[in-house]
Backbone as a chain_set.jsonl record, in Angstrom:
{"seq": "XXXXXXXXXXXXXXXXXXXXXXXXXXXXXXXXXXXXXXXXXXXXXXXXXXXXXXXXXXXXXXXXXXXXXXXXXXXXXXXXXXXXXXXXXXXXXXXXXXXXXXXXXXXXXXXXXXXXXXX", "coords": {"N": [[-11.026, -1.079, 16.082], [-8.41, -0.785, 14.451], [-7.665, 1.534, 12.376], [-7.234, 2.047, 8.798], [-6.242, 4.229, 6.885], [-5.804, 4.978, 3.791], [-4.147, 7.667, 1.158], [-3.589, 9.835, -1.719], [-4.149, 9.169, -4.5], [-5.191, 9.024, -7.855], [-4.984, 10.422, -10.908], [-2.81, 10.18, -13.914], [-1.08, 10.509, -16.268], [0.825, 8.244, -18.382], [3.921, 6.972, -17.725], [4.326, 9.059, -15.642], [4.228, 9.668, -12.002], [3.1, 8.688, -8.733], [2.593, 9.2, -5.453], [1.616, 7.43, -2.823], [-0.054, 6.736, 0.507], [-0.056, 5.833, 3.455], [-1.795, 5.656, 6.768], [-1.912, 4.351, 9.743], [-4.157, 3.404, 12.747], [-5.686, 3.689, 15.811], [-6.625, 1.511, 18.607], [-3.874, -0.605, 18.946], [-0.982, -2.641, 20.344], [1.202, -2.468, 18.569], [2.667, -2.04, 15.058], [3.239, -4.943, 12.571], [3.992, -6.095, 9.407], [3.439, -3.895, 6.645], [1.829, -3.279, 3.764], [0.41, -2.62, 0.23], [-1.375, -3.579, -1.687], [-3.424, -4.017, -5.135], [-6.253, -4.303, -7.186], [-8.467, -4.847, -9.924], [-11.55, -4.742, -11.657], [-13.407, -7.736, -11.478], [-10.999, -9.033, -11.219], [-9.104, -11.208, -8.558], [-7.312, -9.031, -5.485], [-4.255, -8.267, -5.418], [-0.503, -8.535, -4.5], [0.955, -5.97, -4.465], [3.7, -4.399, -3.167], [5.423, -5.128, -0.129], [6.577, -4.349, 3.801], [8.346, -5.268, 5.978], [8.677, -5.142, 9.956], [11.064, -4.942, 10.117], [12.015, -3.892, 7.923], [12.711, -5.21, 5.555], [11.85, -5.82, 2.484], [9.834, -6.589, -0.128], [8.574, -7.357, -3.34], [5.873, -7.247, -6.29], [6.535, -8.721, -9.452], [5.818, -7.205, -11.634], [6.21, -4.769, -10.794], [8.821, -4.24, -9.985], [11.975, -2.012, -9.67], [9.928, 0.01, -10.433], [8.73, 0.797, -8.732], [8.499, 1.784, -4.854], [8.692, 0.82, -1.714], [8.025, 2.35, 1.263], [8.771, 3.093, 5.379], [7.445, 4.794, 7.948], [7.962, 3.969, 10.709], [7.725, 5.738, 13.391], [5.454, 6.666, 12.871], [3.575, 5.073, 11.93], [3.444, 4.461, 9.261], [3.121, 3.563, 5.867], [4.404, 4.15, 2.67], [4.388, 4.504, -1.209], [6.06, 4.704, -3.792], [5.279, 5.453, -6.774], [6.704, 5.067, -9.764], [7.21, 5.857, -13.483], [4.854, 5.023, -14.723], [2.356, 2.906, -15.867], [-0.328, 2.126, -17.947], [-1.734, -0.546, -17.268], [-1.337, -0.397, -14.418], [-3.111, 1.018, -13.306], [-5.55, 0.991, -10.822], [-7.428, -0.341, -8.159], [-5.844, 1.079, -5.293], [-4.616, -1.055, -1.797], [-3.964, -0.62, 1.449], [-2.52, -2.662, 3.133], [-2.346, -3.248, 7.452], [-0.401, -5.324, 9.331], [-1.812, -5.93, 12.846], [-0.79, -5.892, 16.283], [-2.618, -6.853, 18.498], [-3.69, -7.02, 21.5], [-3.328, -10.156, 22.12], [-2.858, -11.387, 20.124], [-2.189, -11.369, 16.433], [-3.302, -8.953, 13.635], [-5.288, -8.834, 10.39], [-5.359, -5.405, 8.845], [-7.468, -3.497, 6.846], [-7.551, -0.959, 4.26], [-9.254, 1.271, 2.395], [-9.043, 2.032, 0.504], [-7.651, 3.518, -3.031], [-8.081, 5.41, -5.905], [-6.749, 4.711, -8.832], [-5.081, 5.618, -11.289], [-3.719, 5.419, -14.57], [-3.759, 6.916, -17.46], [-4.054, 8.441, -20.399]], "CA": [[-9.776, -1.183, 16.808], [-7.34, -0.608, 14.204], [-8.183, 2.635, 11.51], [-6.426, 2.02, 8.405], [-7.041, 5.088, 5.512], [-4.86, 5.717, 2.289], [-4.342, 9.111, 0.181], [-2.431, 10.131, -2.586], [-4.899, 7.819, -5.306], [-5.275, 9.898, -8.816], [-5.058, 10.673, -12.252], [-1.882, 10.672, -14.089], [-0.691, 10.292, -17.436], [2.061, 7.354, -18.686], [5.212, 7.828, -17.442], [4.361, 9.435, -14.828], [4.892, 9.348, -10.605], [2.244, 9.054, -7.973], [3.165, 8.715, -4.158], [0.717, 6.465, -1.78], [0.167, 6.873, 1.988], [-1.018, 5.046, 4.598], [-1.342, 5.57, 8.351], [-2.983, 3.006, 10.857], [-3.973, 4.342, 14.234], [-6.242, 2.868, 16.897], [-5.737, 0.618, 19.773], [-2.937, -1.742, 18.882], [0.34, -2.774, 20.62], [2.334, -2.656, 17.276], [2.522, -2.495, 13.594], [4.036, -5.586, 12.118], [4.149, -6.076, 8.438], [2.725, -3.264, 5.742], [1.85, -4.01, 2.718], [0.194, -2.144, -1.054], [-2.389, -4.703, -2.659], [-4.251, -3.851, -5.954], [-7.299, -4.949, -7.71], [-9.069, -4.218, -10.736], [-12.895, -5.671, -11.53], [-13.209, -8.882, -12.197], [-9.788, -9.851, -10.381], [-8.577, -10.889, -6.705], [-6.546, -8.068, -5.132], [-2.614, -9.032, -5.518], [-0.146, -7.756, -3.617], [2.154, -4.986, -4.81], [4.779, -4.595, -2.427], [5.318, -5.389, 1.102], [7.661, -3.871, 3.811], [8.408, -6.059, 7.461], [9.013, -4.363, 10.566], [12.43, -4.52, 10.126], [12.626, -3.122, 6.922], [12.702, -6.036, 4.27], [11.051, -5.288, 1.334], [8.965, -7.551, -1.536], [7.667, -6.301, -4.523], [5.31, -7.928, -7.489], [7.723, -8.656, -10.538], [5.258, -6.418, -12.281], [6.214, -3.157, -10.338], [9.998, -4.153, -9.213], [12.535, -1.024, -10.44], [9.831, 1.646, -10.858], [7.882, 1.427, -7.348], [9.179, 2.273, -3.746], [7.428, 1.142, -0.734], [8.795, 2.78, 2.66], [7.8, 3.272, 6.274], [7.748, 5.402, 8.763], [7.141, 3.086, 12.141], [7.587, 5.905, 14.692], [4.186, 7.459, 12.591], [2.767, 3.854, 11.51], [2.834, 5.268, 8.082], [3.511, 3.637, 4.589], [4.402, 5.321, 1.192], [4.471, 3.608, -1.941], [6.304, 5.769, -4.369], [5.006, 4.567, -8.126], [6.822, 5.742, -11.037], [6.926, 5.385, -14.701], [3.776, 4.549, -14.462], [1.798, 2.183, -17.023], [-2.107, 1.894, -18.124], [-1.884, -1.339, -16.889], [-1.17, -0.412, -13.281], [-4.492, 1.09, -13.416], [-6.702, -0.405, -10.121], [-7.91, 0.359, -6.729], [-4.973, 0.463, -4.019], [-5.619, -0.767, -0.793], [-3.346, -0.968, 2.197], [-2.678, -3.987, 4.342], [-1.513, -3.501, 8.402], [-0.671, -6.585, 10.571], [-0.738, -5.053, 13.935], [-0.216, -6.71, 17.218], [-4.03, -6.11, 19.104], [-3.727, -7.798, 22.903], [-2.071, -11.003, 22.669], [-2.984, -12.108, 18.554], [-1.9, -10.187, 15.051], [-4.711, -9.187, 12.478], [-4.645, -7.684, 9.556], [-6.836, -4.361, 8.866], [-7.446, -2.872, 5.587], [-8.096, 0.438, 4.222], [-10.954, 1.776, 2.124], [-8.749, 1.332, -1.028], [-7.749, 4.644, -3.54], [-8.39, 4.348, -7.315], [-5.041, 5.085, -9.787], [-5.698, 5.762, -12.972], [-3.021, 5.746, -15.699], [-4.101, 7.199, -18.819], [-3.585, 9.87, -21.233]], "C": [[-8.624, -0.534, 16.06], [-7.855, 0.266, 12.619], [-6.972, 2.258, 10.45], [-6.759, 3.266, 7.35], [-5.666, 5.581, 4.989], [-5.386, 7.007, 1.975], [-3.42, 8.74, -0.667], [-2.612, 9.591, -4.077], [-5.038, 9.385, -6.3], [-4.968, 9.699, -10.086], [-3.7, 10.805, -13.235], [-1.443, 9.945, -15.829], [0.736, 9.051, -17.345], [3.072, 7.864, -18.558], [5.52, 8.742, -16.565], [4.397, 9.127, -13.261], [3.415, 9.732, -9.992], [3.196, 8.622, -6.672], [2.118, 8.422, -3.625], [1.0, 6.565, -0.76], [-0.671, 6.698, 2.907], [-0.875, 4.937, 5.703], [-2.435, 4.776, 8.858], [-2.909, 3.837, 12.362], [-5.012, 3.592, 14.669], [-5.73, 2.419, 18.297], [-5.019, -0.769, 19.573], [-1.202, -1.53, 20.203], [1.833, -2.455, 19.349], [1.832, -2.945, 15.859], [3.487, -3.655, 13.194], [4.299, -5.171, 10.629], [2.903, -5.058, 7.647], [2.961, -3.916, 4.443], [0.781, -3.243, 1.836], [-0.447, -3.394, -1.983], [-3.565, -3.189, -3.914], [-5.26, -4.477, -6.631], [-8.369, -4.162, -8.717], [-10.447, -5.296, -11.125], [-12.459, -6.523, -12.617], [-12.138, -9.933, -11.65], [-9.245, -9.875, -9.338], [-7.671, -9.658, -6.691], [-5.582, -9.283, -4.773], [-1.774, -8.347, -4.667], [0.702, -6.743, -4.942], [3.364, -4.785, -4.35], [4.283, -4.542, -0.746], [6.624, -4.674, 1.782], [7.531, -4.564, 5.673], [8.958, -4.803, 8.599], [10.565, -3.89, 10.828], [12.81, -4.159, 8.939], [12.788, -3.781, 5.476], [11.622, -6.145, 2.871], [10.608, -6.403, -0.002], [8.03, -6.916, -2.315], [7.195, -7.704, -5.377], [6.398, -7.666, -8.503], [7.425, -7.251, -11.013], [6.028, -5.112, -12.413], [8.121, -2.757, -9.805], [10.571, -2.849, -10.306], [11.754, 0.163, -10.448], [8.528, 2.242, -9.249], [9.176, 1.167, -6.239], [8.737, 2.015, -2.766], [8.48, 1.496, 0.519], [8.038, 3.004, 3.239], [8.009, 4.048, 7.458], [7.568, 4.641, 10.253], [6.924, 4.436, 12.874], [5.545, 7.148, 13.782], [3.063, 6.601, 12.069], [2.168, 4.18, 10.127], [3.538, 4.339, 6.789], [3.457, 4.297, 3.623], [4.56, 3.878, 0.426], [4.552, 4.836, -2.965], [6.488, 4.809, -5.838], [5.731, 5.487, -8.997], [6.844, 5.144, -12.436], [5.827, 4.412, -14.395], [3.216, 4.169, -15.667], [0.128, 2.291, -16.821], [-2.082, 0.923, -17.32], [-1.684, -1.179, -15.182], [-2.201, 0.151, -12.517], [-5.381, 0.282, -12.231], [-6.954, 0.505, -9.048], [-6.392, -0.207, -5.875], [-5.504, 0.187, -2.552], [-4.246, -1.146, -0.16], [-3.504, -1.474, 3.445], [-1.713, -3.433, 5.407], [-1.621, -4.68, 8.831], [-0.438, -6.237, 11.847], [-1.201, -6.287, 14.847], [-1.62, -6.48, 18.109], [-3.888, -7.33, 20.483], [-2.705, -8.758, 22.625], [-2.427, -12.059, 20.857], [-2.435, -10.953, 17.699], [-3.453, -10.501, 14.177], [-4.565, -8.573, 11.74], [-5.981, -6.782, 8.995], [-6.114, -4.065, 7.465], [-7.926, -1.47, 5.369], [-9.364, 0.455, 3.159], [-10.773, 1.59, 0.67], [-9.113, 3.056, -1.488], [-7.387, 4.441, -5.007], [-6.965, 5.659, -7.847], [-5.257, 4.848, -11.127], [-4.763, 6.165, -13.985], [-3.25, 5.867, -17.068], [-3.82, 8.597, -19.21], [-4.679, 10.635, -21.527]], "O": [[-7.853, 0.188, 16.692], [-8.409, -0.43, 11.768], [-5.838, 2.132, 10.912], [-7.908, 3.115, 6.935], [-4.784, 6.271, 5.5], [-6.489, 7.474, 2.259], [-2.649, 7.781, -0.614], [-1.652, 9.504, -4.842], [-5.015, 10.516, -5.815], [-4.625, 8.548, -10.352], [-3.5, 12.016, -13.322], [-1.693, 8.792, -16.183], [1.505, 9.021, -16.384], [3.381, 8.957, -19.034], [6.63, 9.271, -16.501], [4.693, 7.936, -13.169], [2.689, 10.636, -10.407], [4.218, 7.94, -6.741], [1.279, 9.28, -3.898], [2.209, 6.55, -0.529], [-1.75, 7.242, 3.142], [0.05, 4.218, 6.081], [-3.58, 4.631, 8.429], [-2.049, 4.549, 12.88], [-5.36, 2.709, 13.884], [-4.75, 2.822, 18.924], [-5.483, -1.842, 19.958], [-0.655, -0.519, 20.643], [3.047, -2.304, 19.487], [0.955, -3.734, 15.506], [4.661, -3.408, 13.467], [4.774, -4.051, 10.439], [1.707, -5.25, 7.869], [3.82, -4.718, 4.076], [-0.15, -2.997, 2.603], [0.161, -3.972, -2.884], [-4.099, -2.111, -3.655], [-4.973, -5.674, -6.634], [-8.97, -3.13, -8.416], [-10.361, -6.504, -10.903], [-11.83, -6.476, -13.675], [-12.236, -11.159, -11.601], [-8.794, -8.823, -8.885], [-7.261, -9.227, -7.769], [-5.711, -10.403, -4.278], [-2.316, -7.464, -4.004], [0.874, -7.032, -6.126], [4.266, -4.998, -5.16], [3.237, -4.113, -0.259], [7.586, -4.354, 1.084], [6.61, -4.228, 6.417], [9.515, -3.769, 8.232], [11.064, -2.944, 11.437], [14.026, -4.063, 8.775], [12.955, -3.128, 4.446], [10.587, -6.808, 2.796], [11.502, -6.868, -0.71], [7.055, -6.204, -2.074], [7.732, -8.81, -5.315], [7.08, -6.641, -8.49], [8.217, -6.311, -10.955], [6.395, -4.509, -13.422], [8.608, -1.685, -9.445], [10.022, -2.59, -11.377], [12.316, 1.259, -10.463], [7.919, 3.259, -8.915], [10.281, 0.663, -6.439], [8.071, 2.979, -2.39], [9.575, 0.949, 0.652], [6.888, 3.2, 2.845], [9.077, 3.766, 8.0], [6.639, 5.164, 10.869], [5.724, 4.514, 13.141], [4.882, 8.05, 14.294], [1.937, 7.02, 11.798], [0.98, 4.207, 9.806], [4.761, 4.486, 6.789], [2.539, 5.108, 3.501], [4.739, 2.744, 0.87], [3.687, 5.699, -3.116], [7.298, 3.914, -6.08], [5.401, 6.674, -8.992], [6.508, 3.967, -12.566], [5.925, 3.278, -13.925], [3.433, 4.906, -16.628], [-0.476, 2.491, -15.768], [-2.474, 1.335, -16.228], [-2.024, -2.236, -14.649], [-2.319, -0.067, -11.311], [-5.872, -0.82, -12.476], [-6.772, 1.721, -8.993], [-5.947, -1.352, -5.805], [-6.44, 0.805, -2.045], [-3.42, -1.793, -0.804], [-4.163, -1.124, 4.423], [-0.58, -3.101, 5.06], [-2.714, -5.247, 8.82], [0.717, -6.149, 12.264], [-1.759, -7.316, 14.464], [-1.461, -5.338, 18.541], [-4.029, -8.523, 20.212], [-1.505, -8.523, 22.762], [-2.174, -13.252, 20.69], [-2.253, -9.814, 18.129], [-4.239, -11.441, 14.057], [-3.813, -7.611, 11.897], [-7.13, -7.165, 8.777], [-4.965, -4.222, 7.052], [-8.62, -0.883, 6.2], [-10.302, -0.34, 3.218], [-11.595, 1.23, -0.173], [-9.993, 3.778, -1.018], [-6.605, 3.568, -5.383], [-6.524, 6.746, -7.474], [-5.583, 3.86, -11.785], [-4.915, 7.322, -14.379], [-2.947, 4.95, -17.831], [-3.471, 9.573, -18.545], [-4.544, 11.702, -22.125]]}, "num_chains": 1, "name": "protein.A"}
């Protein structure tokens, strides 16, 4: 019903910037809330930041100041613009939609894109 697939997952040295991007497409009525979860083995996937359909934004302490998450609604698209980037931020991303499917919300996931901060 509801296709979710990230890009933008890669290789980058400390201190450096990646950008994240996620479009949802299918058969829904509406995107509600997006949302940037990570997870590295061994530990639940956390969130990262979140962004509501109206625009309100929540981040992990972790990442507040050097990430970005924004959205495009009329393309059902999130970004998640990481900078100064740490080893520790190191995981698989995966991005959460809540869309609106008949007359319930659900939330679809993507396939998840691995981020790799090292030197």
């Amino acid at each position: 019903q509801v296709l979710v697939v990230e890009s933008g997952g890669g290789l980058v040295q400390p201190g450096g910037s990646l950008r994240l991007s996620c479009a949802a497409s299918g058969s829904f009525f509406s995107i509600n809330g997006l949302g940037w979860y990570r997870q590295t083995p061994g530990k639940e996937r956390s969130l990262v930041a979140a962004i509501t359909r109206g625009g309100t934004t929540n981040y992990a302490g972790s990442v507040k100041g050097r990430f970005t998450i924004s959205r495009d609604s009329a393309k059902n698209t999130v970004y998640l613009q990481m900078n100064s980037l740490k080893p520790n931020d190191t995981a698989v991303y995966y991005c959460n939609a809540n869309a609106r499917v008949t007359n319930y919300n659900a939330d679809y996931w993507g396939q998840g894109t691995q981020v790799t901060v090292s030197s």
